[in-house]
Each structure stands twice: as C-alpha cells, then as structure tokens.
FIDREN-820308 format. One record per residue: residue in three letters; x, y, z of N, C-alpha, C in turn. Coordinates in pm, whole numbers, always signed. Example, Ala and Ser with C-alpha at 12.3 -4.5 7.8 and 13.67 -1.06 7.14 Angstrom:
// FIDREN-820308
+------+--------+--------+--------+--------+--------+--------+--------+--------+--------+
! rest !   n.xx !   n.yy !   n.zz !  ca.xx !  ca.yy !  ca.zz !   c.xx !   c.yy !   c.zz !
+------+--------+--------+--------+--------+--------+--------+--------+--------+--------+
!  ALA !  +1319 !   -569 !   +780 !  +1230 !   -450 !   +780 !  +1320 !   -330 !   +780 !
!  SER !  +1285 !   -225 !   +708 !  +1367 !   -106 !   +714 !  +1290 !     +3 !   +787 !
+------+--------+--------+--------+--------+--------+--------+--------+--------+--------+
// end
This chain:
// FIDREN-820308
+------+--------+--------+--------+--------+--------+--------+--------+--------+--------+
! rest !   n.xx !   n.yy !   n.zz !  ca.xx !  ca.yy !  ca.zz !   c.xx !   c.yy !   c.zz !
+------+--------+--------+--------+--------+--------+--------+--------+--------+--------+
!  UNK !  +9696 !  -8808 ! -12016 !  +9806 !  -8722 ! -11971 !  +9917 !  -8730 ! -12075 !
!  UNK !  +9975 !  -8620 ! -12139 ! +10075 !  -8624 ! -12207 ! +10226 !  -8668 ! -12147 !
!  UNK ! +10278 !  -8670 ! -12232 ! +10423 !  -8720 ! -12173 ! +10449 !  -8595 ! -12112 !
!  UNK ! +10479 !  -8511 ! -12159 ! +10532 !  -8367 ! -12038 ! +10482 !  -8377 ! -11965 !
!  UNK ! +10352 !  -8366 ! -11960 ! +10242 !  -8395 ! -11823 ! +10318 !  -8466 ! -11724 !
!  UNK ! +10316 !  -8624 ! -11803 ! +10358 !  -8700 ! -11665 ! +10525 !  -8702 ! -11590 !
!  UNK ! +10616 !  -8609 ! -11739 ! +10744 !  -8598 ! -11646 ! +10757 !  -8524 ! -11570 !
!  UNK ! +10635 !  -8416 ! -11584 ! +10616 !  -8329 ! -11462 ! +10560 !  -8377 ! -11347 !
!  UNK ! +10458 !  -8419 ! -11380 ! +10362 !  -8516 ! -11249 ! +10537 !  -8599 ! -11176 !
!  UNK ! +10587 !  -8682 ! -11220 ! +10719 !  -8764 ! -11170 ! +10778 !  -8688 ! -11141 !
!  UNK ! +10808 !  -8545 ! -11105 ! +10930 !  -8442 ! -11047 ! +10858 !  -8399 ! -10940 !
!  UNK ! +10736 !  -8343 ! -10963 ! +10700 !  -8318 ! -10848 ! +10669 !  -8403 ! -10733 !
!  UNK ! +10643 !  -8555 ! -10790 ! +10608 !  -8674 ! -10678 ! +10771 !  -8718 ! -10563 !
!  UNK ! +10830 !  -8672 ! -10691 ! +11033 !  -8707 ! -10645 ! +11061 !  -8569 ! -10540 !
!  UNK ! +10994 !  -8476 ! -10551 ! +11000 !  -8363 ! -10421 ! +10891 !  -8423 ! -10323 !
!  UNK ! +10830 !  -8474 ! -10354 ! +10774 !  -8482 ! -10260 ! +10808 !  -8652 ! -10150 !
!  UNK ! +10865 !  -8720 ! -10224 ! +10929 !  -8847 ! -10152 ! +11084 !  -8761 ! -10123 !
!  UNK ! +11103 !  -8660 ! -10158 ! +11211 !  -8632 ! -10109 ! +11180 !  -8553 !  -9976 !
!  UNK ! +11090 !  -8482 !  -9959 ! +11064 !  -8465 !  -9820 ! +11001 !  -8504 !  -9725 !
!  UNK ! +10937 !  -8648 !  -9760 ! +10925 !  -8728 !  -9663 ! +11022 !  -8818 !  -9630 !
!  UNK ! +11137 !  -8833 !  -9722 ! +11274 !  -8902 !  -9675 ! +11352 !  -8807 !  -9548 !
!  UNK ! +11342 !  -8702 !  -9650 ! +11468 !  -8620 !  -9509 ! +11353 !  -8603 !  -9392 !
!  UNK ! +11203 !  -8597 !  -9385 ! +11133 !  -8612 !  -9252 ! +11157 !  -8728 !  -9177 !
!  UNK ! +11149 !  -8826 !  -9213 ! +11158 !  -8952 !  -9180 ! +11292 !  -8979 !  -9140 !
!  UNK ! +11389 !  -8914 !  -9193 ! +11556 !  -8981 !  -9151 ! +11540 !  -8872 !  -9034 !
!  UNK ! +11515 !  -8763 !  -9045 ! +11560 !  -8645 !  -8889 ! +11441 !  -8685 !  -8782 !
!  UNK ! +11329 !  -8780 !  -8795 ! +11270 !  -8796 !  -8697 ! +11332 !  -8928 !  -8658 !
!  UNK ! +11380 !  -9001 !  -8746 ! +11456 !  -9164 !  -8662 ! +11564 !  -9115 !  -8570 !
!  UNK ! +11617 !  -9004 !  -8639 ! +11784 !  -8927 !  -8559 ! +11742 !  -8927 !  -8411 !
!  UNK ! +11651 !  -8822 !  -8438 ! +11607 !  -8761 !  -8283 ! +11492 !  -8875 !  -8209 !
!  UNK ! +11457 !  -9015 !  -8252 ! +11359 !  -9090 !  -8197 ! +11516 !  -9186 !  -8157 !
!  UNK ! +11628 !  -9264 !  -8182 ! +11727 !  -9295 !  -8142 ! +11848 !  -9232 !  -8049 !
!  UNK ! +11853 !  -9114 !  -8071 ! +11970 !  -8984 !  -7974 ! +11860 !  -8924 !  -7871 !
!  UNK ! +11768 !  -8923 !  -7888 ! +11644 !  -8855 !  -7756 ! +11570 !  -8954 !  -7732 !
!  UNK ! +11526 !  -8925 !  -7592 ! +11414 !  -8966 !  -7486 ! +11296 !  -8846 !  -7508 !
!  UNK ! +11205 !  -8885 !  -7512 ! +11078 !  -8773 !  -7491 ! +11103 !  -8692 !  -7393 !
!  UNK ! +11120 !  -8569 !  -7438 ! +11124 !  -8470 !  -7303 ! +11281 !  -8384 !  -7334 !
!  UNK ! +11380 !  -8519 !  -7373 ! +11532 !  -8438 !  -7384 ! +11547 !  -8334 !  -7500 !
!  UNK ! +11619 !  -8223 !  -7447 ! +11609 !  -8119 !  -7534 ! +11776 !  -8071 !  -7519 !
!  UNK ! +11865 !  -7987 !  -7632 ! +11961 !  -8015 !  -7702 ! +11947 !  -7818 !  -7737 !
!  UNK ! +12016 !  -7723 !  -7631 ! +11988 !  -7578 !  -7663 ! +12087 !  -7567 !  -7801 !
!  UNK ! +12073 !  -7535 !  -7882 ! +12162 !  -7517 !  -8048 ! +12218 !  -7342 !  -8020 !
!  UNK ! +12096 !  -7278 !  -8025 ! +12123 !  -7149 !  -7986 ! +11999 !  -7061 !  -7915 !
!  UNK ! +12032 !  -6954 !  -7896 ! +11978 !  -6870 !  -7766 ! +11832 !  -6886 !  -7800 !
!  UNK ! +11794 !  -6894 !  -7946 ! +11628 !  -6919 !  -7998 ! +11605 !  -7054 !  -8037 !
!  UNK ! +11730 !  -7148 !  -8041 ! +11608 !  -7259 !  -8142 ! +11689 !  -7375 !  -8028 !
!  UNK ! +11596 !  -7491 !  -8021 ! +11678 !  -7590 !  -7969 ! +11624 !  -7755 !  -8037 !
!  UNK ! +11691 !  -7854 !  -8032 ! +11648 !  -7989 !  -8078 ! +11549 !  -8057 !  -7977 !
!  UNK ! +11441 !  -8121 !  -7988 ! +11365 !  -8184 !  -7873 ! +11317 !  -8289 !  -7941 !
!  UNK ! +11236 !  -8387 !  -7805 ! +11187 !  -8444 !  -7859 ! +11047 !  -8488 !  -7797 !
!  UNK ! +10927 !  -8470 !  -7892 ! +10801 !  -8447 !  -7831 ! +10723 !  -8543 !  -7913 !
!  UNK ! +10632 !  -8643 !  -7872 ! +10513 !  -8670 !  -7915 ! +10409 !  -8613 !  -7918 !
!  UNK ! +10317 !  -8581 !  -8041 ! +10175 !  -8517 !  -8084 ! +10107 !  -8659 !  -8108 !
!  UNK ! +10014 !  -8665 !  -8012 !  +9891 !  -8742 !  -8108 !  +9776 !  -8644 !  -8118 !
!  UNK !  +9805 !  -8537 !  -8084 !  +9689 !  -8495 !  -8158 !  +9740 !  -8379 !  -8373 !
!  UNK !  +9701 !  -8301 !  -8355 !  +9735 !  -8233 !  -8508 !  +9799 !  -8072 !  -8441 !
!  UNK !  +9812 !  -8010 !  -8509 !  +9833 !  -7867 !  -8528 !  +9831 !  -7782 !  -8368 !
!  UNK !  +9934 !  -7732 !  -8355 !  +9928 !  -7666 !  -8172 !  +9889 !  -7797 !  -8076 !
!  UNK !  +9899 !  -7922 !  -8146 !  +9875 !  -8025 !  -8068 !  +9693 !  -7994 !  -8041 !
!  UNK !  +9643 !  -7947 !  -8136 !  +9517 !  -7989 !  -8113 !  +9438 !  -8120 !  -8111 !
!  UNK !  +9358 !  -8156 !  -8020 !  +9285 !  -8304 !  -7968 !  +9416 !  -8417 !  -7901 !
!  UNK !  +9520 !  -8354 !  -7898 !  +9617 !  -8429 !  -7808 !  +9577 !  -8507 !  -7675 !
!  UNK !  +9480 !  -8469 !  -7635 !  +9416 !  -8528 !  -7537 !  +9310 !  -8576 !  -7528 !
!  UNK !  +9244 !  -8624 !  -7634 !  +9137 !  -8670 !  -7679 !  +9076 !  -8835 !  -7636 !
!  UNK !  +9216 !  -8891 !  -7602 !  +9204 !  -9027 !  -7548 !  +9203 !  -9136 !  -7676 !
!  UNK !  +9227 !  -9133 !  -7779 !  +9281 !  -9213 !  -7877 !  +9233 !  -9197 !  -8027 !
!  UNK !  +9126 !  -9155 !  -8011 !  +9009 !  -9208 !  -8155 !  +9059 !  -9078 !  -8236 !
!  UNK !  +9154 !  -8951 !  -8211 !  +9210 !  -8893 !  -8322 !  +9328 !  -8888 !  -8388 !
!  UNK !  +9393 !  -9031 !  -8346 !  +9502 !  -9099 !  -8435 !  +9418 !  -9138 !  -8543 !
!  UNK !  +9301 !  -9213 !  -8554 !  +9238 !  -9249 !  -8672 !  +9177 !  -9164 !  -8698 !
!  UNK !  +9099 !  -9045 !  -8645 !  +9062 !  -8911 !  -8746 !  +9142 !  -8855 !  -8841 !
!  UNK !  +9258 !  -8843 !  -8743 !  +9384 !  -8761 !  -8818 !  +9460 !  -8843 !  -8930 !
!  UNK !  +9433 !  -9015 !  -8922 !  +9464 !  -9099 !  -9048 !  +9404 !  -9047 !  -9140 !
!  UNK !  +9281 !  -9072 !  -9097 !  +9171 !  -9044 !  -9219 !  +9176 !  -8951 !  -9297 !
!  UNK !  +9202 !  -8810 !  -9214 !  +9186 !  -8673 !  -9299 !  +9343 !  -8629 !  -9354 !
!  UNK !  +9455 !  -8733 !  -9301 !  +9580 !  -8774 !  -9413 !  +9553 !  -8804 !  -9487 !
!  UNK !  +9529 !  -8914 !  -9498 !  +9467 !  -8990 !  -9625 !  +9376 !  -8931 !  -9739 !
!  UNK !  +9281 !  -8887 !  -9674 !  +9207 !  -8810 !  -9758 !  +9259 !  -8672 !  -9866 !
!  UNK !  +9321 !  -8591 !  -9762 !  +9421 !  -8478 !  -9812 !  +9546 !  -8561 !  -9924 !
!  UNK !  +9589 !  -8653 !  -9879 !  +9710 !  -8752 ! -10002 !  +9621 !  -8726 ! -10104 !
!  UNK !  +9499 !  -8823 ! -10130 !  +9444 !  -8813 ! -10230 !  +9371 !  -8702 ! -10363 !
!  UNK !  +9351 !  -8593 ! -10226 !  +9278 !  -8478 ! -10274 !  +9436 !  -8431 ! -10379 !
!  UNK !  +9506 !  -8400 ! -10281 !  +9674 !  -8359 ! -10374 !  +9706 !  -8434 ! -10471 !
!  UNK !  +9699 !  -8586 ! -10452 !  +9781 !  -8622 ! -10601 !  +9652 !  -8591 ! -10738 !
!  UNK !  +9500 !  -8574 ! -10723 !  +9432 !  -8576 ! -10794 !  +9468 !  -8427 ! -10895 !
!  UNK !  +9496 !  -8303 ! -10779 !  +9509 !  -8217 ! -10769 !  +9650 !  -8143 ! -10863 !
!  UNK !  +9701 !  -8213 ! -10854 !  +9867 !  -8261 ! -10854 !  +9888 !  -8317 ! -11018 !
!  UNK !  +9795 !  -8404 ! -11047 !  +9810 !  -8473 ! -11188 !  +9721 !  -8375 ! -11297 !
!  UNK !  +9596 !  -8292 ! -11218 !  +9599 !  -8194 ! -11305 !  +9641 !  -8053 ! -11332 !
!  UNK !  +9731 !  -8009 ! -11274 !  +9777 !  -7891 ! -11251 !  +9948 !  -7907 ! -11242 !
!  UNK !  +9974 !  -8012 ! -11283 ! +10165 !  -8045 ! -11267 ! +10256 !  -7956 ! -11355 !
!  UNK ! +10183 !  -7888 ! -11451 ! +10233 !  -7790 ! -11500 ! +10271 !  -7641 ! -11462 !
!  UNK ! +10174 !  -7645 ! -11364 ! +10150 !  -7487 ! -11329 ! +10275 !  -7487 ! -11212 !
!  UNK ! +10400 !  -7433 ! -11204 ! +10508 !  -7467 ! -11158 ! +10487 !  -7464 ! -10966 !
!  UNK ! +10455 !  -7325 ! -10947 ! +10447 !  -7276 ! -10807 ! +10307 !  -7349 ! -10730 !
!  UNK ! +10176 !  -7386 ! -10806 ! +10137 !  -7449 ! -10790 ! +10144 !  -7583 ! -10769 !
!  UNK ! +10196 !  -7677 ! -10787 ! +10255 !  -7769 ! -10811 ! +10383 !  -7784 ! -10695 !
!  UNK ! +10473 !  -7690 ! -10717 ! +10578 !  -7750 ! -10607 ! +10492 !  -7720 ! -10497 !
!  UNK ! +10391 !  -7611 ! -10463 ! +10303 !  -7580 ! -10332 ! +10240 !  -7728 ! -10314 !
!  UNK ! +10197 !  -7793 ! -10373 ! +10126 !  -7920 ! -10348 ! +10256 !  -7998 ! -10299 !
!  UNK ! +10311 !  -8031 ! -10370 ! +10459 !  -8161 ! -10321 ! +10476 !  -8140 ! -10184 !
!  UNK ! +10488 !  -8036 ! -10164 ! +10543 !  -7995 !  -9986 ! +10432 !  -8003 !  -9947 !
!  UNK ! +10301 !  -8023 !  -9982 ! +10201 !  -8040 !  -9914 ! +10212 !  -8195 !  -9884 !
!  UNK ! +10186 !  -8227 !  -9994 ! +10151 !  -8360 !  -9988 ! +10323 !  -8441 !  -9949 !
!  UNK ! +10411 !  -8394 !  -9919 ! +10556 !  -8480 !  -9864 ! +10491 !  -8486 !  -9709 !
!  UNK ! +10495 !  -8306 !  -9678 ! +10405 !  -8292 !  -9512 ! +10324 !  -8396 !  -9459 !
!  UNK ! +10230 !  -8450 !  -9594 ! +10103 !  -8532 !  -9535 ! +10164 !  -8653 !  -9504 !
!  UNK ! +10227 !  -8682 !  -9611 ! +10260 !  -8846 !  -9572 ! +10370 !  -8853 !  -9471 !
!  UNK ! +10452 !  -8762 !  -9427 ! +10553 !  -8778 !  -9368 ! +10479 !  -8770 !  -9224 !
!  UNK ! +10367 !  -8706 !  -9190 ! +10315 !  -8726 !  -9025 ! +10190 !  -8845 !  -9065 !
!  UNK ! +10178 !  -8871 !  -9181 ! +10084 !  -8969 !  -9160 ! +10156 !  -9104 !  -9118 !
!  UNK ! +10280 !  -9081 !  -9201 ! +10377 !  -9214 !  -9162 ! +10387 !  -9300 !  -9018 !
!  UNK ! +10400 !  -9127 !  -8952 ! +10421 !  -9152 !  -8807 ! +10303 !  -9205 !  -8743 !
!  UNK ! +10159 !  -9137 !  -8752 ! +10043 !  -9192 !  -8689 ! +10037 !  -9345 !  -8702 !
!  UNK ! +10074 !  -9409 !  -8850 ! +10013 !  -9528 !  -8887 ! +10137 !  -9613 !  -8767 !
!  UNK ! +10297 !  -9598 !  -8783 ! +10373 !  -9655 !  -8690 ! +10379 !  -9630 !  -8549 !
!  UNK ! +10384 !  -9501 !  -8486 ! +10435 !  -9462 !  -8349 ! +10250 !  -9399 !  -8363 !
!  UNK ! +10122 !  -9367 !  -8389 ! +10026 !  -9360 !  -8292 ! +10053 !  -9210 !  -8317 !
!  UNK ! +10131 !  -9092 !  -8323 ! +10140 !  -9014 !  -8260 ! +10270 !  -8929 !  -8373 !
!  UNK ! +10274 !  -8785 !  -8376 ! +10406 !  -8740 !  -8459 ! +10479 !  -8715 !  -8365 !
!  UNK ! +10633 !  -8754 !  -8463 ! +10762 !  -8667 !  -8355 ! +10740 !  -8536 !  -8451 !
!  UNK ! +10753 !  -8461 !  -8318 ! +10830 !  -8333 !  -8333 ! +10979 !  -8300 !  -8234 !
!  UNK ! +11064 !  -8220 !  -8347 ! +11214 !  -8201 !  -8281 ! +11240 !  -8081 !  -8295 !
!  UNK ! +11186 !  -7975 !  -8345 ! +11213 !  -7803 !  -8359 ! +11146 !  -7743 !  -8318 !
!  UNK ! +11184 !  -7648 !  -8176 ! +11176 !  -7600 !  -8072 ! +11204 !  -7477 !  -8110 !
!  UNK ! +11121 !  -7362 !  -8174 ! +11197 !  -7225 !  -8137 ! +11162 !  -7165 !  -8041 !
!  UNK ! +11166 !  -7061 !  -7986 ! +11153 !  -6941 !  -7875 ! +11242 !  -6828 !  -7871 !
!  UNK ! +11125 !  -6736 !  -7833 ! +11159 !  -6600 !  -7828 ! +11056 !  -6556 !  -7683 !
!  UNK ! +11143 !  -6455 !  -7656 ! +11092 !  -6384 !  -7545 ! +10949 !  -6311 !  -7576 !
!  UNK ! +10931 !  -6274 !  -7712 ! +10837 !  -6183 !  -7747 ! +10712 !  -6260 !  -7791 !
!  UNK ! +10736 !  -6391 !  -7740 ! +10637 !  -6515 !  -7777 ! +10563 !  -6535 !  -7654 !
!  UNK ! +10658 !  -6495 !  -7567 ! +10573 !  -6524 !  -7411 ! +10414 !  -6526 !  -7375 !
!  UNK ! +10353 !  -6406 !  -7465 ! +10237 !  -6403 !  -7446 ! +10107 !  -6451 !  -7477 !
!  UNK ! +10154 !  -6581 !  -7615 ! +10062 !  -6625 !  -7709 ! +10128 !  -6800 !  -7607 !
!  UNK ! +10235 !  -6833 !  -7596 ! +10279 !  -6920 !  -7634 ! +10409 !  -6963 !  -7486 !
!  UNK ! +10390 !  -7046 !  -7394 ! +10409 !  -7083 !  -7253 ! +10549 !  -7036 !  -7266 !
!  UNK ! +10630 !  -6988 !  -7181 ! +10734 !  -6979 !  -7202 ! +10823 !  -6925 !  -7326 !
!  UNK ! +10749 !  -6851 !  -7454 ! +10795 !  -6791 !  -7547 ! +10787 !  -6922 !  -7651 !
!  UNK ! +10817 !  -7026 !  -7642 ! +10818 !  -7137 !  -7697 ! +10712 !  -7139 !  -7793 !
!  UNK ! +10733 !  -7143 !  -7945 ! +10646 !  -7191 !  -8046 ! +10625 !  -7331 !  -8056 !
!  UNK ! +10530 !  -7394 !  -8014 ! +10448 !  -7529 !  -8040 ! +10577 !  -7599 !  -8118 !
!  UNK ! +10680 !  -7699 !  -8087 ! +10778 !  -7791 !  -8139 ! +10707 !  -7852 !  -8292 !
!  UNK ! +10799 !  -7841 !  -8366 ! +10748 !  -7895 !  -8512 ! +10841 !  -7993 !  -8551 !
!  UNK ! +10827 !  -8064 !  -8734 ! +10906 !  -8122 !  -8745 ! +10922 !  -8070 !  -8929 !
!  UNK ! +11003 !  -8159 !  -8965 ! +11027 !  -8083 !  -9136 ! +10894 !  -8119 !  -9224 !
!  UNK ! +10810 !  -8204 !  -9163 ! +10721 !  -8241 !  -9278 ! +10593 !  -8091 !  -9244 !
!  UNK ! +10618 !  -8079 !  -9095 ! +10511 !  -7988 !  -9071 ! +10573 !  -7831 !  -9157 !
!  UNK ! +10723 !  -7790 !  -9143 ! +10762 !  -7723 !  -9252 ! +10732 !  -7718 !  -9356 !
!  UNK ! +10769 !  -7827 !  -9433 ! +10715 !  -7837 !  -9543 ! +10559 !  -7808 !  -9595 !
!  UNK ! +10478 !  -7866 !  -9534 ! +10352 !  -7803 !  -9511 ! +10300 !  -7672 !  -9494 !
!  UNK ! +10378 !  -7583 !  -9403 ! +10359 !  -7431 !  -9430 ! +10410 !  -7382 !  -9553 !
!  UNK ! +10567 !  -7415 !  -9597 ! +10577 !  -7382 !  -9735 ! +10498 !  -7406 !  -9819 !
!  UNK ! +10423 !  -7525 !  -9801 ! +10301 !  -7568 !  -9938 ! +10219 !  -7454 !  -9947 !
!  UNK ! +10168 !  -7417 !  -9802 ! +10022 !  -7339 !  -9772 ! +10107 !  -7214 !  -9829 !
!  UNK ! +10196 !  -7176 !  -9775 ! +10248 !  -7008 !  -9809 ! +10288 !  -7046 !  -9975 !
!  UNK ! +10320 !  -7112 ! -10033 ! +10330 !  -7110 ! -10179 ! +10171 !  -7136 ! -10255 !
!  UNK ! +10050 !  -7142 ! -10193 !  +9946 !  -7152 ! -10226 !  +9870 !  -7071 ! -10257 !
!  UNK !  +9931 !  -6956 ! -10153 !  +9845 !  -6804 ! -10133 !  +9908 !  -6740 ! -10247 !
!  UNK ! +10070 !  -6749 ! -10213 ! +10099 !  -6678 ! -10345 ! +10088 !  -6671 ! -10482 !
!  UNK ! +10095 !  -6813 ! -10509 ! +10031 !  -6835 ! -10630 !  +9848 !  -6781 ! -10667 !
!  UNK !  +9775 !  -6818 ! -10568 !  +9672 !  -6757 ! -10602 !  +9653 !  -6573 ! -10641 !
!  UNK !  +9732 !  -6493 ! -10506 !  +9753 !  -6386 ! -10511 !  +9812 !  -6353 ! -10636 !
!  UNK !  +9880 !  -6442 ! -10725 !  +9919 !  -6404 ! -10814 !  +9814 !  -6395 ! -10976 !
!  UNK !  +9769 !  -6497 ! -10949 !  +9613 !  -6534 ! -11049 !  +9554 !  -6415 ! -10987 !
!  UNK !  +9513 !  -6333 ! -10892 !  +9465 !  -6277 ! -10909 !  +9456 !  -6153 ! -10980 !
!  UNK !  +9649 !  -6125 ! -10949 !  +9668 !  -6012 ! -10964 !  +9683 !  -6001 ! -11135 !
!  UNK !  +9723 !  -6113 ! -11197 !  +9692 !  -6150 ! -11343 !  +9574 !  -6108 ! -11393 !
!  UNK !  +9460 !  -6162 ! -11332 !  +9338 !  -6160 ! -11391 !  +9261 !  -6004 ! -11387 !
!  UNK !  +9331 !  -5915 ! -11323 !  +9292 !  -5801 ! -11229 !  +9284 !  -5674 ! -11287 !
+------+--------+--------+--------+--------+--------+--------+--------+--------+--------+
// end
C-alpha cells in the first residue's frame, strides 16, 4: 500500500470511528434519560424512544429466543471484515469509500451493542399518517444513527455504481 493509499485508508477508518462514536454517545443518552418503552414527541412526525432489537432489520428474528444475537455477531463481524478488506483496496475511489465507512461505522456501532446489551438500542421514531398501511400506526420501525449511517453507505453504493455504469456506457 502506498503512502496515499494508507492516508486515505486512515480518513476513511476516522469516519468511520467517528460514527460509531456519535452512535454510541446518542445510544448511552437515551439508554440513561429513557426506560424501554419511554418516548419524548419532538414534533408532529418524529419522536425520541427507546426500544430494544435483538433481532436485525424491521426487527427481523426478534423473537427468535436468543441464538440470533450470535448470528447477527457473526454476520457483523463478518461484514467488518469483508469492508475493511474492501476498504484498503478501493480507499481511493472517494464515494466508494466514504459508502463503505458508514457502512462499516453502522456495523460496528450495532455490533457494539449485541456484544454488551444482547440486543440494539434504537431511539428514532418517525411517523406519518401515510405510513399507516405498511407500518402499525404510521410508525417507521425505530432506528438508530449507526442504522443511518448504514443506509447512507447502501444509498452511496448504488450511486456510485450507477455511476460506473453510466461511465462505462
């Protein structure tokens, strides 16, 4: 790896401990000021909560009865690795690259939680009326910043590809 290489590889690793810091400080906030269940209306769509996931995504396998805290380690873990491999060869390619950091901040920041609390906090609650029909009460499935971060990775993933494509095209 060249030296640019790796001061790039080191910027993007520093976004990415940077968003598992601010995940980690706004889930201690709301794991110290909330009880599971207490919720905090901000405004007419979004409110603060506070929810345990042991299972992944829409709270899928949440009820599984335990053994997908260690699935969901595993396929953290696994995904960490796949990214930094991922990550050290492609640290150049800019949009690529920051798409990974927010991936990989996402990963470690709910893996953090499985390995300590068993389970992720989530504290961001939106809702809309026009949600009612997918989603109990209008309510979008409660998230947290690492799971943010994580969609930004994925939506900076497509684009970048969409963009190779449209390059190559």
């Amino acid at each position: 790896m060249t030296k640019n290489a790796s001061r790039s590889m080191l910027a993007w690793l520093g976004l990415a401990f940077v968003v598992v810091l601010l995940d980690q400080i706004s889930k201690g906030i709301v794991m110290l000021l909330y009880r599971p269940g207490d919720v905090t209306a901000v405004t007419s769509f979004f409110n603060i909560v506070r929810v345990h996931n042991p299972g992944a995504a829409f709270s899928f396998l949440a009820h599984a009865g335990g053994w997908q805290r260690w699935f969901f380690t595993a396929v953290g873990i696994a995904a960490v690795v796949f990214i930094l491999w991922m990550l050290r060869a492609h640290a150049r390619q800019r949009l690529f690259a920051f798409s990974l950091s927010c991936l990989l901040g996402g990963a470690v920041g709910n893996l953090v939680d499985r390995l300590v609390h068993g389970y992720v906090v989530d504290m961001l609650d939106v809702h809309f009326r026009w949600l009612a029909p997918v989603f109990a009460g209008g309510h979008f499935p409660a998230f947290n910043l690492a799971d943010a971060a994580i969609t930004a990775g994925a939506i900076g993933l497509i684009v970048d590809e969409l963009r190779r494509v449209r390059r190559s095209g």
